[in-house]
C-alpha positions, 0 to 999 in steps of 0.5 A, spaced: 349 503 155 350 504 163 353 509 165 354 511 173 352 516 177 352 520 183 346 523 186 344 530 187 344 529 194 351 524 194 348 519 197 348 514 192 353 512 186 348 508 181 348 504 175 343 507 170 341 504 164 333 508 163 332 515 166 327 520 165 324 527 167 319 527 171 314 534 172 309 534 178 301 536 176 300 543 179 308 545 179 314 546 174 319 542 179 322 537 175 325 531 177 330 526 174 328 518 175 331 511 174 328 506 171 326 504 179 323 511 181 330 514 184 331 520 184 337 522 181 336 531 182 331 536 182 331 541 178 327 548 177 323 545 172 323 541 165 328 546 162 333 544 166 332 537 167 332 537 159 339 541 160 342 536 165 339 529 161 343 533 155 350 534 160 348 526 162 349 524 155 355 527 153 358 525 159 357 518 156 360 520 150 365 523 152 368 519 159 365 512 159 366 509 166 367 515 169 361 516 174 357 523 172 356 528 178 349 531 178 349 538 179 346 542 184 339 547 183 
């Protein structure tokens, strides 16, 4: 299932059809990526990124073809 989706910084509007939390060595920020490495958000550490990964998935539950705005930290 696709769903769009706008990044953090609102820069771009994306079709996403594979996304993952991606936390750094040595750090707790957590990022969540597209299948092709864009960065959708940053976010304090996994957490957090899990917590939106969830937002995403009830989003598209919820509101099919509506786009899905990444939340600010």
């Amino acid at each position: 299932m696709n769903i769009w989706i706008r990044t953090q910084k609102k820069d771009e509007l994306l079709l996403c059809n594979y996304l993952r939390v991606c936390q750094y060595r040595g750090s707790s920020r957590c990022d969540i990526i597209t299948k092709e490495c864009t960065t959708l958000g940053t976010y304090q550490d996994e957490a957090r990124a899990l917590e939106v990964l969830d937002m995403i998935e009830n989003h598209m539950i919820k509101y099919d073809s509506i786009p899905f705005q990444m939340p600010k930290e």
